[in-house]
C-alpha positions, 0 to 999 in steps of 0.5 A, spaced: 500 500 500 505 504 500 508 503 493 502 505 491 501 512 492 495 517 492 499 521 486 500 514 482 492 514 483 491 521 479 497 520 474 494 514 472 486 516 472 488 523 468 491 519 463 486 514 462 480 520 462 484 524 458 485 520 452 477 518 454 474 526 454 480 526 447 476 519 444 469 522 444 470 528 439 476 525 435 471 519 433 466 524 431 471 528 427 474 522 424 467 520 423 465 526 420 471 527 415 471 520 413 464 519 412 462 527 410 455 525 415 454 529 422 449 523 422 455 517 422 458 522 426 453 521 432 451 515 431 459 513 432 460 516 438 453 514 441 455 507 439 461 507 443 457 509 449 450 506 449 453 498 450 456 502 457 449 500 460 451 493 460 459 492 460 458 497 467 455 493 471 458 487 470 465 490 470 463 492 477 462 486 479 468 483 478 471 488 480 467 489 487 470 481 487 477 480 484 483 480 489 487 484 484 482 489 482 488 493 478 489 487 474 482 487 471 482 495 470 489 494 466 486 490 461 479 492 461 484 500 459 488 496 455 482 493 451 479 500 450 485 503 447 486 498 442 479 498 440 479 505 438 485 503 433 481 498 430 475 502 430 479 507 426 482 502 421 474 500 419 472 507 418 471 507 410 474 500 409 469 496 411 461 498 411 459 502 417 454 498 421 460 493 421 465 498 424 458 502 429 458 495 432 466 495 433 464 501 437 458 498 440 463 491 443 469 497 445 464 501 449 463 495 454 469 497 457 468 504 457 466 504 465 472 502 467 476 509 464 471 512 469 467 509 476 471 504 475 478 508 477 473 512 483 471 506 486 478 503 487 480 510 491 478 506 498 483 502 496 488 508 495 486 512 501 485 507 506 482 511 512 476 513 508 476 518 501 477 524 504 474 532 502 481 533 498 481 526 495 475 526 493 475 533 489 483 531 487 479 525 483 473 528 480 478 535 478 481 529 474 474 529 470 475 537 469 482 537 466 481 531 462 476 535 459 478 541 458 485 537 455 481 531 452 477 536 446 483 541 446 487 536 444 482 532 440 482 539 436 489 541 435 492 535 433 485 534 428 487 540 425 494 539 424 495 532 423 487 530 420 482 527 425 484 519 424 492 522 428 486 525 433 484 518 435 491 515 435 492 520 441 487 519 444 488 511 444 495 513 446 494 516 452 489 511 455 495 505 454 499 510 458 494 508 463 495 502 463 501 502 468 498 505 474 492 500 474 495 495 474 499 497 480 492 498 484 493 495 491 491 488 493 484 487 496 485 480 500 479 477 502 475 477 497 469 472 497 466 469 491 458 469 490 455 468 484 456 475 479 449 474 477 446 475 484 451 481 485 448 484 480 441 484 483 444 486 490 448 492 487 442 495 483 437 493 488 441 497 493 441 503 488 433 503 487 432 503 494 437 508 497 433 514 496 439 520 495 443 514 489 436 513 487 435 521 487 443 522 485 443 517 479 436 520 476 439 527 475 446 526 474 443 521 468 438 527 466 445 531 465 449 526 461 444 526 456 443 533 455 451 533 455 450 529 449 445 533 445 450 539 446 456 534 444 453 532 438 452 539 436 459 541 436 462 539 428 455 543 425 456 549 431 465 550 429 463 548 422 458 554 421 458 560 428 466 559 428 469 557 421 470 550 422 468 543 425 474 542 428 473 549 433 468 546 436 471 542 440 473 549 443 466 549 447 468 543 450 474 546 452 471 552 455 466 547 459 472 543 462 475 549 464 469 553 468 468 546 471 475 547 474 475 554 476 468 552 480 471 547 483 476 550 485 474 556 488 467 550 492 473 547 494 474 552 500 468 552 502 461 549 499 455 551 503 450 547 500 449 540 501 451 535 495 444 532 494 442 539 493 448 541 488 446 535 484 439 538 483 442 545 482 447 544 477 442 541 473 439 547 472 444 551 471 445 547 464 439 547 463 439 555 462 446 554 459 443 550 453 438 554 452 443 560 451 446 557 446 441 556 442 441 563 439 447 560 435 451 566 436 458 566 438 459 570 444 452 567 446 455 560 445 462 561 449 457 564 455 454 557 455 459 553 455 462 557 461 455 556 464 455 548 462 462 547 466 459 551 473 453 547 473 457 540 471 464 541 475 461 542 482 455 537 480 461 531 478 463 532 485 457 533 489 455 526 485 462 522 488 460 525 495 454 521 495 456 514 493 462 515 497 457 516 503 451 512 501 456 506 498 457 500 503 465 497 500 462 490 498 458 493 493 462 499 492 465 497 485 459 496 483 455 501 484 460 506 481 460 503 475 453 501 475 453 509 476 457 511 471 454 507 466 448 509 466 452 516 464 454 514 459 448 511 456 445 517 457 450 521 453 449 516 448 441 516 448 443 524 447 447 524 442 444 519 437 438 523 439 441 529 437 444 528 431 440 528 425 435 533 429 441 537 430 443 535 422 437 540 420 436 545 426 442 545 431 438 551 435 433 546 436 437 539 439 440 545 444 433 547 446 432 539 447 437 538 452 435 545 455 429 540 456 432 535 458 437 537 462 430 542 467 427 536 468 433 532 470 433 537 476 426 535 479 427 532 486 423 525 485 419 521 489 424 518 495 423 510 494 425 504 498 
C-alpha cells in the first residue's frame, strides 16, 4: 500500500480520462471527415457509449470481487485503447454498421476509464476518501476535459482527425501502468456475479439520495450529449470550422475547474442539493446557446462547466457516503454507466435533429437537462 501512492492514483486516472474526454470528439471528427455525415458522426460516438449500460455493471462486479482489482482495470484500459485503433482502421474500409458495432463491443469497457478508477480510491486512501481526495479525483474529470477536446482539436487540425484518435488511444495505454499497480484487496469472497448484480442495483433503487443522485446526474449526461453532438455543425458554421468546436468543450472543462476550485474552500450547500442545482444551471446554459451566436455560445459553455464541475463532485460525495465497500465497485460503475448511456441516448438523439436545426437539439437538452433537476419521489 505504500508503493502505491495517492499521486500514482491521479497520474494514472488523468491519463486514462484524458485520452477518454480526447476519444469522444476525435471519433466524431474522424467520423465526420471520413464519412462527410454529422449523422455517422453521432451515431459513432453514441455507439461507443450506449453498450456502457451493460459492460458497467458487470465490470463492477468483478471488480467489487477480484483480489487484484488493478489487474482487471489494466486490461479492461488496455482493451479500450486498442479498440479505438481498430475502430479507426474500419472507418471507410469496411461498411459502417460493421465498424458502429466495433464501437458498440469497445464501449463495454468504457466504465472502467471512469467509476471504475473512483471506486478503487478506498483502496488508495485507506482511512476513508477524504474532502481533498475526493475533489483531487473528480478535478481529474475537469482537466481531462478541458485537455481531452483541446487536444482532440489541435492535433485534428494539424495532423487530420484519424492522428486525433491515435492520441487519444495513446494516452489511455499510458494508463495502463498505474492500474495495474492498484493495491491488493485480500479477502475477497466469491458469490455468484449474477446475484451481485441484483444486490448492487437493488441497493441503488432503494437508497433514496443514489436513487435521487443517479436520476439527475443521468438527466445531465444526456443533455451533455445533445450539446456534444452539436459541436462539428456549431465550429463548422458560428466559428469557421468543425474542428473549433471542440473549443466549447474546452471552455466547459475549464469553468468546471475554476468552480471547483474556488467550492473547494468552502461549499455551503449540501451535495444532494448541488446535484439538483447544477442541473439547472445547464439547463439555462443550453438554452443560451441556442441563439447560435458566438459570444452567446462561449457564455454557455462557461455556464455548462459551473453547473457540471461542482455537480461531478457533489455526485462522488454521495456514493462515497451512501456506498457500503462490498458493493462499492459496483455501484460506481453501475453509476457511471448509466452516464454514459445517457450521453449516448443524447447524442444519437441529437444528431440528425441537430443535422437540420442545431438551435433546436440545444433547446432539447435545455429540456432535458430542467427536468433532470426535479427532486423525485424518495423510494425504498
Amino acid at each position: 500500500m505504500r508503493r502505491y501512492a495517492l499521486a500514482s492514483y491521479l497520474t494514472g486516472a488523468l491519463a486514462a480520462r484524458t485520452g477518454d474526454e480526447m476519444s469522444g470528439p476525435a471519433l466524431m471528427l474522424a467520423g465526420f471527415a471520413l464519412t462527410g455525415s454529422a449523422t455517422a458522426a453521432s451515431a459513432l460516438l453514441a455507439g461507443i457509449t450506449v453498450s456502457a449500460v451493460v459492460g458497467g455493471p458487470v465490470l463492477g462486479a468483478l471488480l467489487d470481487r477480484a483480489e487484484r482489482p488493478g489487474r482487471l482495470l489494466a486490461g479492461a484500459i488496455a482493451v479500450y485503447g486498442g479498440g479505438l485503433g481498430l475502430i479507426l482502421l474500419g472507418l471507410g474500409r469496411v461498411p459502417f454498421i460493421a465498424t458502429l458495432a466495433l464501437a458498440v463491443a469497445t464501449g463495454l469497457v468504457g466504465p472502467a476509464l471512469a467509476g471504475g478508477w473512483t471506486a478503487q480510491l478506498p483502496r488508495v486512501v485507506p482511512e476513508g476518501p477524504s474532502a481533498r481526495a475526493n475533489t483531487l479525483d473528480a478535478m481529474t474529470f475537469g482537466a481531462a476535459s478541458l485537455a481531452g477536446p483541446a487536444l482532440a482539436g489541435g492535433v485534428a487540425e494539424m495532423l487530420g482527425a484519424p492522428t486525433a484518435v491515435v492520441v487519444a488511444g495513446v494516452l489511455i495505454g499510458l494508463a495502463v501502468p498505474a492500474a495495474w499497480r492498484l493495491p491488493r484487496v485480500p479477502g475477497r469472497e466469491a458469490g455468484a456475479v449474477v446475484g451481485d448484480l441484483a444486490a448492487g442495483a437493488r441497493f441503488v433503487l432503494r437508497n433514496p439520495a443514489l436513487a435521487r443522485a443517479t436520476f439527475t446526474s443521468v438527466g445531465s449526461c444526456a443533455a451533455q450529449g445533445m450539446l456534444t453532438a452539436c459541436v462539428p455543425l456549431l465550429g463548422e458554421r458560428v466559428l469557421g470550422g468543425a474542428a473549433r468546436g471542440a473549443v466549447l468543450l474546452s471552455c466547459v472543462a475549464v469553468s468546471g475547474l475554476v468552480v471547483n476550485a474556488v467550492l473547494a474552500r468552502g461549499v455551503v450547500m449540501a451535495p444532494d442539493a448541488l446535484i439538483r442545482t447544477g442541473a439547472l444551471v445547464q439547463a439555462v446554459a443550453l438554452a443560451l446557446a441556442a441563439s447560435g451566436r458566438p459570444a452567446a455560445l462561449i457564455v454557455a459553455a462557461l455556464l455548462v462547466g459551473a453547473g457540471q464541475g461542482p455537480q461531478l463532485t457533489a455526485l462522488f460525495a454521495v456514493r462515497h457516503r451512501e456506498s457500503p465497500d462490498h458493493l462499492r465497485g459496483q455501484i460506481f460503475t453501475t453509476g457511471a454507466s448509466l452516464k454514459i448511456t445517457g450521453f449516448a441516448l443524447g447524442a444519437g438523439l441529437a444528431g440528425p435533429l441537430a443535422a437540420r436545426s442545431p438551435s433546436g437539439a440545444l433547446l432539447l437538452a435545455s429540456g432535458v437537462a430542467a427536468v433532470a433537476c426535479v427532486r423525485t419521489p424518495a423510494r425504498g
